[in-house]
DSSP file (Angstrom, degrees, kcal/mol; ACC not computed):
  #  RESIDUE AA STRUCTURE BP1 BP2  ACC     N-H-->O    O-->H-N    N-H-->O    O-->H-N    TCO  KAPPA ALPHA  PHI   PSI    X-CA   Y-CA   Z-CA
    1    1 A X              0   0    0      0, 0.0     5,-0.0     0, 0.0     4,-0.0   0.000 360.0 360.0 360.0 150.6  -10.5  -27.1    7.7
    2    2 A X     >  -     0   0    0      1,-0.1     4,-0.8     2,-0.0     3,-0.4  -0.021 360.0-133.9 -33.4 138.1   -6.7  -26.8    7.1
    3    3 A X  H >> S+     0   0    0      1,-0.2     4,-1.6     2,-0.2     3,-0.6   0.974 111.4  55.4 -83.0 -41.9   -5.5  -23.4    5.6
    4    4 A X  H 34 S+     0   0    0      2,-0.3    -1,-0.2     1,-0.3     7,-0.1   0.597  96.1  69.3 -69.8  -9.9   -3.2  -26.1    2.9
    5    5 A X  H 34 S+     0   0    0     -3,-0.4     3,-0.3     1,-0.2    -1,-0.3   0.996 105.0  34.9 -79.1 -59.5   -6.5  -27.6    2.1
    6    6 A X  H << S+     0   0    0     -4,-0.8     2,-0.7    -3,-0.6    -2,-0.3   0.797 126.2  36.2 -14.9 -70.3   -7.4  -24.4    0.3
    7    7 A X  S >X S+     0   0    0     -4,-1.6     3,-1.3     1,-0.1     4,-0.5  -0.887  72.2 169.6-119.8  80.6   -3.9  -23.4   -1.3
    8    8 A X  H >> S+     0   0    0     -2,-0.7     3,-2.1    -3,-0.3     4,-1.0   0.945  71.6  63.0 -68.1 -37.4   -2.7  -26.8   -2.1
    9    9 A X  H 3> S+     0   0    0      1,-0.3     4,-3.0     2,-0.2    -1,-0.2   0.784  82.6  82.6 -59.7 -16.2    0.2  -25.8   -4.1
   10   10 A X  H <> S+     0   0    0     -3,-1.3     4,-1.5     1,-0.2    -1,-0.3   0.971  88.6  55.8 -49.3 -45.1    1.3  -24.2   -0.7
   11   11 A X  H << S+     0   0    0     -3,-2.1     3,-0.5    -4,-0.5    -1,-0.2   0.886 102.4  57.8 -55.2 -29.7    2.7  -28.2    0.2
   12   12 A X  H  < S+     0   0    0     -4,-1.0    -1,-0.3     1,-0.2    -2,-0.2   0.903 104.1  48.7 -85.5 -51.8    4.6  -28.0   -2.6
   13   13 A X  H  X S-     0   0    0     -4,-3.0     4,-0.5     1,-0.1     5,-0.3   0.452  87.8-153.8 -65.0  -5.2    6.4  -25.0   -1.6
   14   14 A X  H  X  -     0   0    0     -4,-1.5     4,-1.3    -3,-0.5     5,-0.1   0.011  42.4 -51.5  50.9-171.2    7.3  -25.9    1.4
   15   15 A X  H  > S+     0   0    0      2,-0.2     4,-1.0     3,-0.2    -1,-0.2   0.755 135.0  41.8 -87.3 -48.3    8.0  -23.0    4.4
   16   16 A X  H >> S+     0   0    0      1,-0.2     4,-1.8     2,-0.2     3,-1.1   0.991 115.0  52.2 -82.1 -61.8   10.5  -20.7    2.4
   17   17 A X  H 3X S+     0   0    0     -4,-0.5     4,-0.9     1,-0.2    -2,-0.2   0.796 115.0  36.4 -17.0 -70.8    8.5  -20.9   -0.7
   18   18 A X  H 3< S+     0   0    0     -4,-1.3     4,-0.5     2,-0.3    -1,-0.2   0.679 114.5  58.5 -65.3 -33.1    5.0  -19.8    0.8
   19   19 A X  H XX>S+     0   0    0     -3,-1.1     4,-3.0    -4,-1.0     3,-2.7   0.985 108.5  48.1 -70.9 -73.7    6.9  -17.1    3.3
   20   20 A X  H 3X5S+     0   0    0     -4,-1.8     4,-1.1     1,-0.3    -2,-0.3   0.702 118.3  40.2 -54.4 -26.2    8.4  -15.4   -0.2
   21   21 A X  H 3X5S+     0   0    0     -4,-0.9     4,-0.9    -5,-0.2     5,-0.3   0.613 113.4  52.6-105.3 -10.7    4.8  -15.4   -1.9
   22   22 A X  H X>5S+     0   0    0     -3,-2.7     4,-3.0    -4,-0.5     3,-0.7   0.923 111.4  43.4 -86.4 -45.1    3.3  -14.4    1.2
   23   23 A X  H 3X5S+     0   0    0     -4,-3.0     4,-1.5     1,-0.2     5,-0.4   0.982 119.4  50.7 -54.7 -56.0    6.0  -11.0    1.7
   24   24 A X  H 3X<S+     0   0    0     -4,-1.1     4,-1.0    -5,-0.5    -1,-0.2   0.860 107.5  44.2 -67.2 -12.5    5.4  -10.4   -1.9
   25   25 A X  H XX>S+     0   0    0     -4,-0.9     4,-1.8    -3,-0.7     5,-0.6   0.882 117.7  52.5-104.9 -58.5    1.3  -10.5   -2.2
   26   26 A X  H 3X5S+     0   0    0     -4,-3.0     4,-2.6    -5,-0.3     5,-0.3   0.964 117.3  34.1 -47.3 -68.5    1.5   -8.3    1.1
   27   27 A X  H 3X5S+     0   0    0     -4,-1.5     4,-0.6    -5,-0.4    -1,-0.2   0.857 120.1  48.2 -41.2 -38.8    4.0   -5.6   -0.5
   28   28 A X  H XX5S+     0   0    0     -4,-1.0     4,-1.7    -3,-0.5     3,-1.2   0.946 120.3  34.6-101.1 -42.6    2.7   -5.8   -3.7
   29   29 A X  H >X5S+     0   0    0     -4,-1.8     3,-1.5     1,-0.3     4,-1.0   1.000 122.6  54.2 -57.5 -64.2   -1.7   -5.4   -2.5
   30   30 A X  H 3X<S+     0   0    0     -4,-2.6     4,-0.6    -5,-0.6    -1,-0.3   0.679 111.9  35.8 -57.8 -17.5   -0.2   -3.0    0.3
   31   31 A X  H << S+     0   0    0     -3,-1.2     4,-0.3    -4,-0.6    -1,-0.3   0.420 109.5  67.0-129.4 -17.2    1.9   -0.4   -2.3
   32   32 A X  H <X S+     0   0    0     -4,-1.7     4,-2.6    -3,-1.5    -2,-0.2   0.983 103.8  47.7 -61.0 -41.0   -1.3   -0.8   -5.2
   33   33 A X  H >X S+     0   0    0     -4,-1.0     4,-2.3     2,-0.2     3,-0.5   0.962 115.4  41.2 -78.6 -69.3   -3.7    1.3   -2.5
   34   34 A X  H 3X S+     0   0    0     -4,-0.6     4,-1.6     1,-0.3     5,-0.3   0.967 109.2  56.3 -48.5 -78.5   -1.3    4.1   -1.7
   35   35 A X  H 3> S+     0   0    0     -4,-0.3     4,-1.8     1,-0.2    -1,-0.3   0.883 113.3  55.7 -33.9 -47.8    0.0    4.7   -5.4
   36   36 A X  H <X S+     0   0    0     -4,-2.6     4,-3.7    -3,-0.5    -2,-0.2   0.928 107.4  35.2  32.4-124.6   -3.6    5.1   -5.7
   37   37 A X  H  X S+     0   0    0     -4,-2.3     4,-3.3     2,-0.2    -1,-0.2   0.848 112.4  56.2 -37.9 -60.8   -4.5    7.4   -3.7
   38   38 A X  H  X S+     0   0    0     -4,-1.6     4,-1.7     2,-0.2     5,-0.3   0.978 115.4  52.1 -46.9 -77.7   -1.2    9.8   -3.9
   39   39 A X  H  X S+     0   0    0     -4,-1.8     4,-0.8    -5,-0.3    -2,-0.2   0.786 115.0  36.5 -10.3 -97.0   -2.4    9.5   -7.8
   40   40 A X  H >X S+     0   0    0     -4,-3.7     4,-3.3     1,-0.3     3,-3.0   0.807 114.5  53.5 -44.1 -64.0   -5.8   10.5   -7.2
   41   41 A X  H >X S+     0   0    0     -4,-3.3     3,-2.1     1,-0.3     4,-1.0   0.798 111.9  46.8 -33.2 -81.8   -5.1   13.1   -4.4
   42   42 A X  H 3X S+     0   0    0     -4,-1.7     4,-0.5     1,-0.3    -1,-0.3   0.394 112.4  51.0 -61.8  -9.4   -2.4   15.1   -6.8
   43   43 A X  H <X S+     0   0    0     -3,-3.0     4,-1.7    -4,-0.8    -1,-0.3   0.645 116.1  36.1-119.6 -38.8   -4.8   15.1   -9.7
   44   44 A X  H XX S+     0   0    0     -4,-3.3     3,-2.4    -3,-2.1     4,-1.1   0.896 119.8  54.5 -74.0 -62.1   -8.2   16.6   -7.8
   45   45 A X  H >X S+     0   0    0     -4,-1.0     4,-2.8     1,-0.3     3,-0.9   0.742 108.4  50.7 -17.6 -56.2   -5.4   18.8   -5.8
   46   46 A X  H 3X S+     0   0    0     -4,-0.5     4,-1.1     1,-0.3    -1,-0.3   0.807 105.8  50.5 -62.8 -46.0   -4.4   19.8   -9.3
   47   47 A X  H << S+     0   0    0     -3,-2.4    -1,-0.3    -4,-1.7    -2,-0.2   0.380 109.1  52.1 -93.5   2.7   -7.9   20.8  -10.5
   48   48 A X  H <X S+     0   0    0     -4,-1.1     4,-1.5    -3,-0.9    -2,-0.2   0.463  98.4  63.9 -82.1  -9.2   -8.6   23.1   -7.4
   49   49 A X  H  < S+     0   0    0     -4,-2.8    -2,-0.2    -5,-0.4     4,-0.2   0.938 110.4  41.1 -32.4 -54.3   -5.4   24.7   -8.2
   50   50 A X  T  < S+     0   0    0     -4,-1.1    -3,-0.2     2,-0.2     3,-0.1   0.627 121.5  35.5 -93.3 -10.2   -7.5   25.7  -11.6
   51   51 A X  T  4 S+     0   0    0      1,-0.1     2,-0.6     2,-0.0    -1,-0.2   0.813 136.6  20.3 -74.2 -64.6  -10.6   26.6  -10.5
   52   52 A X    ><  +     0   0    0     -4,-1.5     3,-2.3     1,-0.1     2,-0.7  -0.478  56.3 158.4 -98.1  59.4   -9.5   28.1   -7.3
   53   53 A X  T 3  S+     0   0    0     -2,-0.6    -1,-0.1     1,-0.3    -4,-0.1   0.258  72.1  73.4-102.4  25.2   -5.8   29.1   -7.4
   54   54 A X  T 3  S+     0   0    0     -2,-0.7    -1,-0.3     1,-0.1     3,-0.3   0.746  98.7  48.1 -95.1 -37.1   -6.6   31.9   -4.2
   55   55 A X    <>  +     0   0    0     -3,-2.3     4,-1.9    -7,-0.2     5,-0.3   0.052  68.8 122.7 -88.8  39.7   -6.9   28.8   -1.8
   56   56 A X  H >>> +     0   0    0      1,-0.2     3,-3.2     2,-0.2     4,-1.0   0.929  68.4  67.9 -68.4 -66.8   -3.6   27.1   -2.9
   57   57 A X  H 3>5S+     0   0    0      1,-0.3     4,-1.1    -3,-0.3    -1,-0.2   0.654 110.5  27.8 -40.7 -50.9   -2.6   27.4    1.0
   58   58 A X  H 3>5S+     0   0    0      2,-0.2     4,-1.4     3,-0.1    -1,-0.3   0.558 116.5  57.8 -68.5 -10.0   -4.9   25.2    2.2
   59   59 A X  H <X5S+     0   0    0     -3,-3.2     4,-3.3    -4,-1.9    -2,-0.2   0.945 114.6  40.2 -64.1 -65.7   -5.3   23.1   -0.6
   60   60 A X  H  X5S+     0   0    0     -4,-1.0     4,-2.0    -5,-0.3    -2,-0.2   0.751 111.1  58.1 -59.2 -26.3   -1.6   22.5   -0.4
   61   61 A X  H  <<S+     0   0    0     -4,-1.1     4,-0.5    -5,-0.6    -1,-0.2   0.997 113.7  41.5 -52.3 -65.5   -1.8   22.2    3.6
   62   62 A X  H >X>S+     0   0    0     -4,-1.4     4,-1.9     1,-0.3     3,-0.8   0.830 114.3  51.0 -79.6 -27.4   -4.4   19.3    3.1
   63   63 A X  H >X5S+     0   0    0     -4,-3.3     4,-1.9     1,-0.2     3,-1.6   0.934 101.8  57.4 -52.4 -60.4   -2.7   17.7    0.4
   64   64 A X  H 3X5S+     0   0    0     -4,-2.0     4,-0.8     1,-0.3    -1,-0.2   0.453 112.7  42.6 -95.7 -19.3    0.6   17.5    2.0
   65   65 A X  H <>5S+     0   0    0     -3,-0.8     4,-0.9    -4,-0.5    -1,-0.3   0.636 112.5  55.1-116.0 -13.5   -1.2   15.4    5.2
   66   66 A X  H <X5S+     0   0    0     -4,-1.9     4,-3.5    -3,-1.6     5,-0.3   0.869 109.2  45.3 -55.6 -58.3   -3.2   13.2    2.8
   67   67 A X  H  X<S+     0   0    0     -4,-1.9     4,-2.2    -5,-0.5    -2,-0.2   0.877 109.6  53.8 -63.1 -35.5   -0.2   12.2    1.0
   68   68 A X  H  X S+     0   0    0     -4,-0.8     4,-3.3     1,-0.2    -1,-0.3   0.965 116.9  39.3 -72.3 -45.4    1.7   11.5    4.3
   69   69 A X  H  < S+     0   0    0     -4,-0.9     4,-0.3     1,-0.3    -2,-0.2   0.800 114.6  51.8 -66.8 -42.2   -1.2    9.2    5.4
   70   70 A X  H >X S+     0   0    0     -4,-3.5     3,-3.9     2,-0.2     4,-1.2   0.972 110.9  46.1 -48.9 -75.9   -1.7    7.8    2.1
   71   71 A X  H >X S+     0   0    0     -4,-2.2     3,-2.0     1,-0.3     4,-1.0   0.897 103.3  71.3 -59.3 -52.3    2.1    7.0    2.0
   72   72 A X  H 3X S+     0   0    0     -4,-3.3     4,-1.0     1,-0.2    -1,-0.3   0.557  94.9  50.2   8.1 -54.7    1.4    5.6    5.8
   73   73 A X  H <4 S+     0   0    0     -3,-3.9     4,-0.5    -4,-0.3    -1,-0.2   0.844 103.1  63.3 -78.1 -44.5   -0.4    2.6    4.3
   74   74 A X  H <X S+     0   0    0     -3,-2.0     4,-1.3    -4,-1.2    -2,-0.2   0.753 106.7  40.6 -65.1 -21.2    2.6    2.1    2.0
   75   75 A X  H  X S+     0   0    0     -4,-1.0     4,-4.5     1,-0.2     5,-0.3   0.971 109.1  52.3 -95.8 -37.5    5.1    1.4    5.0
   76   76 A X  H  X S+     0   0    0     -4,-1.0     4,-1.0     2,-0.3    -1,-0.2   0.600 114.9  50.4 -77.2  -4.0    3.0   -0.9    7.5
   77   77 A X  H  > S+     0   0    0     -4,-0.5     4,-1.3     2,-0.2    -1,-0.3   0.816 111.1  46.9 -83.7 -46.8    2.6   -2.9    3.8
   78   78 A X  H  X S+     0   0    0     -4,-1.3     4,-1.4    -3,-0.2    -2,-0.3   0.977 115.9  45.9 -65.5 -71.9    6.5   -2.5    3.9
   79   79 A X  H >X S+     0   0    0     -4,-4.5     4,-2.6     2,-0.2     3,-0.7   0.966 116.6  40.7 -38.2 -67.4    6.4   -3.9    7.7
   80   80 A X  H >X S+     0   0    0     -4,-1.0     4,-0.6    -5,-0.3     3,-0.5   0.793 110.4  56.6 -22.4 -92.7    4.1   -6.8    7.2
   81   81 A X  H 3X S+     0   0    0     -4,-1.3     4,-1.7     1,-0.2    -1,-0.2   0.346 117.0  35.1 -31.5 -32.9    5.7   -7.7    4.0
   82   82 A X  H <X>S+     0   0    0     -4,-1.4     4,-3.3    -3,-0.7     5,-0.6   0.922 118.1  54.0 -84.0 -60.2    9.7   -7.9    6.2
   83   83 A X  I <X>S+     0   0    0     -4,-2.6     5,-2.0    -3,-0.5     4,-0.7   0.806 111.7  41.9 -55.5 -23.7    8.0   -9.3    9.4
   84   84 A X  I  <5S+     0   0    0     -4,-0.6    -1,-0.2    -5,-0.3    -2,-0.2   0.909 119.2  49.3 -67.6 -53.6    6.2  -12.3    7.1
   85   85 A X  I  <5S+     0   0    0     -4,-1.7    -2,-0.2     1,-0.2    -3,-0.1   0.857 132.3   1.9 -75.5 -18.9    9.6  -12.7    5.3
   86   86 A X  I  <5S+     0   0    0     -4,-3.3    -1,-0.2   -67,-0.1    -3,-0.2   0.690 127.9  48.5-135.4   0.2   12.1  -12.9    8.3
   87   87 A X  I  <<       0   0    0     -4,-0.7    -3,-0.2    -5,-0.6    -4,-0.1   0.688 360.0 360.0-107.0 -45.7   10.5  -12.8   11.7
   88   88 A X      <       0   0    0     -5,-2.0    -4,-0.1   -69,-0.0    -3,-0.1   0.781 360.0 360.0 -70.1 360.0    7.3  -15.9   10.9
């Protein structure tokens, strides 16, 4: 079946319409997962600081490459989200 068959309201919006909801449900799903994470990561990070505040150098090592990866997710949402809105 038709993907409009599904999302009727899509007909209604016509091409530019459906292109802006599609860039925004990408950004907006793509940039929840990462805030997230970065969240979560900084907050256990935080509570093996206070147990363990002798291993901060590796703690901080592995945070610091979480968060990049984490943040990672955030741009290829940020990529989609341009390539939906001005290259389809």
């Amino acid at each position: 079946m038709e993907l409009l068959s599904y999302l009727p309201f899509l007909v209604i919006l016509e091409t530019a319409g459906a292109k802006a909801i599609g860039a925004a449900l990408a950004m907006a799903i793509g940039g929840i997962a990462p805030a997230l994470a970065i969240g979560m990561l900084a907050g256990k990070a935080m509570e093996a600081l206070g147990r363990n505040p002798e291993a901060r150098a590796a703690i901080q090592t592995n945070l610091i490459l979480s968060v990049a990866f984490a943040e990672a997710i955030g741009i290829y949402a940020l990529l989609s989200a341009l390539v939906i809105a001005f290259v389809i």
